[in-house]
N, C-alpha and C positions, 0 to 999 in steps of 0.2 A: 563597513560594506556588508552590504545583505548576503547569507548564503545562496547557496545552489538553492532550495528548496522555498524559501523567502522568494526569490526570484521566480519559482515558478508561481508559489501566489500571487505575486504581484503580474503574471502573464510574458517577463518578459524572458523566459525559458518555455516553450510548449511539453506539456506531457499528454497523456493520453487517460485524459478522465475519466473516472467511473461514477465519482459522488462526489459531492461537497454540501456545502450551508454554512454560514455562517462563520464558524469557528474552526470546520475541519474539511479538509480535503485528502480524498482517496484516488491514487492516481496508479497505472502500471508500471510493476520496475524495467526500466529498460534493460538491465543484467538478468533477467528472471533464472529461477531455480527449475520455475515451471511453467510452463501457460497458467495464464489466470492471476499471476505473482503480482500484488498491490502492498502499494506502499501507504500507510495511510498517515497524517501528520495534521497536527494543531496549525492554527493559518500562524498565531501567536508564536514568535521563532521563540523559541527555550531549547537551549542545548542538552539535557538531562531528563529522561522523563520524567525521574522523580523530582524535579524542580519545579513538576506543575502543581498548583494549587488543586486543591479535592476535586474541586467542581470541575478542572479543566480536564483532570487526569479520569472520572467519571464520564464526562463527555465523550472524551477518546474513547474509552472502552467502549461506550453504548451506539457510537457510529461505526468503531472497529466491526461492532457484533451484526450490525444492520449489514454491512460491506460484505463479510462473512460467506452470511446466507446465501446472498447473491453470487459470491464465488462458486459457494456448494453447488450451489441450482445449476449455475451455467457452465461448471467446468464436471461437472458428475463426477465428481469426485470422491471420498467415501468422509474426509475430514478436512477442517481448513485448521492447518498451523498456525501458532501465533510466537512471532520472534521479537525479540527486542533488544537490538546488537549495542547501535549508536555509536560508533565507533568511527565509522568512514564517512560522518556527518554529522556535523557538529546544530543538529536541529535533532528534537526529538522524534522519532516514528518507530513505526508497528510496522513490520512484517506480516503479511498475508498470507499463507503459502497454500494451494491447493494439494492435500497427498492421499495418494493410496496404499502407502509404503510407510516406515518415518525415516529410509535413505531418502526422500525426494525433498527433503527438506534440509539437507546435510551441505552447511555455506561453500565446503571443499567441490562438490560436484563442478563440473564444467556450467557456465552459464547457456541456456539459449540464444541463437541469435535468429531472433523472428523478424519480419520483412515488416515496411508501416502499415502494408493493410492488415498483415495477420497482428501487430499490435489494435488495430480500427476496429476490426472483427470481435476481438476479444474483450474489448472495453466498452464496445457497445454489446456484446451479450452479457457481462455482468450486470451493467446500467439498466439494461430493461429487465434484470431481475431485481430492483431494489424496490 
């Protein structure tokens, strides 16, 4: 059975897209740490990141780093964090985190709970910074 994240490649879970192509999709965590919070994952389910092959594991980084950018831009941010737990999901992904702090990136904080447009708002202002 496909995970949670498999499923949303395949469309039949919605998330709240910022990027994708081919091999990878960046999507918003719905638990966020912060505004701006993306989740970014290989479409290819591998439990482990370090289970991916060079080229997959290079790919990740260089769409992680594209994805990034666009956080920076559209959340003003001063850094964007890069986490990599894998633990509550058994598929490999990247943490996003937009901070101005490095407490705003700290898993123990309270999660936000943002309404669907302020998730819609948010995903389309990173989207149009890519």
């Amino acid at each position: 059975m496909a995970g949670i994240f498999s499923r949303i490649v395949n469309g039949e879970i919605p998330c709240y897209k910022v990027a994708e192509d081919e091999n990878y999709l960046a999507f918003l965590d719905v638990y966020p740490l912060k505004k701006g919070h993306v989740l970014v994952i290989p479409k290819k389910e591998t439990d482990y990141l370090f289970d991916l092959n060079d080229s997959e594991y290079l790919g990740l980084m260089e769409f992680s780093k594209k994805v990034a950018g666009a956080i920076k831009s559209a959340m003003h941010c001063k850094k964007v964090s890069l986490h990599v737990v894998g633990l509550e999901v058994p598929h490999a992904h990247i943490h996003l985190i937009p901070i101005n702090t490095a407490n705003d990136c700290n898993f123990e904080n309270e999660k936000l709970k943002l309404t669907r447009e302020e998730f819609e708002t948010i995903a389309t202002q990173i989207a149009s910074n890519l």
